[in-house]
Each structure stands twice: as structure tokens, then as C-alpha cells.
C-alpha positions in Angstrom: 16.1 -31.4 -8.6 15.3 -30.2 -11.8 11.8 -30.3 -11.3 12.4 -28.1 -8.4 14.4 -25.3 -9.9 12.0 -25.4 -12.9 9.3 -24.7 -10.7 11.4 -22.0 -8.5 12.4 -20.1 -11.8 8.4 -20.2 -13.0 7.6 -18.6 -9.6 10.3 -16.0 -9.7 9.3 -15.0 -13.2 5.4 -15.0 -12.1 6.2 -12.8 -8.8 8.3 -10.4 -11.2 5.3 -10.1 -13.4 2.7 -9.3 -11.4 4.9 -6.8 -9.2 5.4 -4.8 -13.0 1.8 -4.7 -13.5 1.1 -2.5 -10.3 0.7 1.2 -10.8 2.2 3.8 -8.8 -0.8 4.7 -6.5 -0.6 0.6 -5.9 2.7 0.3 -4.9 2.4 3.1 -2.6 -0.9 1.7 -0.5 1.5 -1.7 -0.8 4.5 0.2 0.7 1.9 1.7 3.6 0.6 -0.9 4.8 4.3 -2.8 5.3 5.3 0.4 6.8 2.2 0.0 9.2 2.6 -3.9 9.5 6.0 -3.4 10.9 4.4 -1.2 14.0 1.3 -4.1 14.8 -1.0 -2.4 11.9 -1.4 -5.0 9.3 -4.2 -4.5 6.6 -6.7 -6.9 7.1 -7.5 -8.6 4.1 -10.6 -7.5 3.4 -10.3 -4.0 5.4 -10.4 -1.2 2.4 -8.5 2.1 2.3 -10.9 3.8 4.6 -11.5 1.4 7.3 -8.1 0.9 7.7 -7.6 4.3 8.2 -10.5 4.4 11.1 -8.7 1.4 12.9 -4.9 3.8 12.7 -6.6 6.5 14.2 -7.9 4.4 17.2 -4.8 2.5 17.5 -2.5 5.3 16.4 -3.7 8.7 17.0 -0.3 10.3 16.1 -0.6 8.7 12.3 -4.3 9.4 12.0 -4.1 12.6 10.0 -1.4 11.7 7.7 -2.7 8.3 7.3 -6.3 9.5 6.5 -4.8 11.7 3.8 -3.2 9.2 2.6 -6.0 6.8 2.5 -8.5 9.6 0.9 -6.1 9.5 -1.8 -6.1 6.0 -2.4 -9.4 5.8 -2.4 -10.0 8.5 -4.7 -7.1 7.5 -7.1 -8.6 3.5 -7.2 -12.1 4.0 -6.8 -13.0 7.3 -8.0 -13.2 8.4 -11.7 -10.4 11.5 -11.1 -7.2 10.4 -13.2 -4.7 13.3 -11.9 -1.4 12.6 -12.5 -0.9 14.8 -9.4 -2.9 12.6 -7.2 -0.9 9.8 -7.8 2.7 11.8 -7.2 1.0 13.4 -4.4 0.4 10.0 -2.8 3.9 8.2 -3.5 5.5 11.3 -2.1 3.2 11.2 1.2 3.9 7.2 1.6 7.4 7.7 0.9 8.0 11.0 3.3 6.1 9.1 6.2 8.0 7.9 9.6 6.5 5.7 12.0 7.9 5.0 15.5 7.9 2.1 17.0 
């Protein structure tokens, strides 16, 4: 029994810890894609920003130009070498503003 907790309290410290070390612009694309997994869109696991977007819009059409927006912003915040502050509030305000029907 103590054995178990032990290991419990290691995992709940480990799953706090890395959930601190994501940034803002991560978080958001996190809190997209459970927004999108909730509706039948769940992020493939190796399906980047961009692709994912692609597959919304076919599935989707509705979401398609918010969530292309969205992902361009991603994909410019993670991959790309521009570090604007603004990017990143104008993403987590985008993620956070969207509704999606079931």
C-alpha cells in the first residue's frame, strides 16, 4: 500500500511538472485539440498544426477558417523564428473565444 501511494504521489508530482513547463501558445493548441476531440476531431499523433487543419476543413467546414487561423498561428509561434508577444495572446484568445457544436 505504501508502495502504491509512493508511486501515485511521484506521478502526480511528474504530471504537475511537465504541465508548468508548457508555454502559453502550447496550452492553447493542447486546449484545441480537446475542444475538437470532444466533436470526433482528435489530433492524430503525428498530424502537425497544418494538416490538422486540412482534415477540420473537410470534416468541418464551419470551423475551417477559425481553425486555420488558429493553426497558422501555432505554427508560426512553434516553428517560426517570430517571437511576438502578440502572437501568442492573439492565439490564447482565439482558442479560448472558439465554440464548437456538436
Amino acid at each position: 500500500a505504501a508502495l502504491t501511494g509512493a508511486l501515485m504521489l511521484g506521478l502526480a508530482a511528474w504530471t504537475i511538472r511537465q504541465r508548468a513547463r508548457l508555454d502559453p501558445a502550447q496550452r492553447a493548441w493542447r486546449l484545441l485539440s480537446r475542444k475538437l476531440a470532444r466533436v470526433g476531431l482528435r489530433r492524430r499523433p503525428n498530424e502537425g498544426p497544418l494538416a490538422y487543419s486540412n482534415r477540420i476543413r473537410s470534416a468541418r467546414p464551419g470551423l475551417a477558417e477559425e481553425t486555420s487561423a488558429i493553426a497558422g498561428l501555432y505554427a508560426a509561434i512553434r516553428y517560426g523564428r517570430d517571437t511576438d508577444a502578440s502572437l501568442q495572446r492573439d492565439l490564447v484568445s482565439r482558442v479560448r473565444r472558439l465554440r464548437i457544436a456538436q
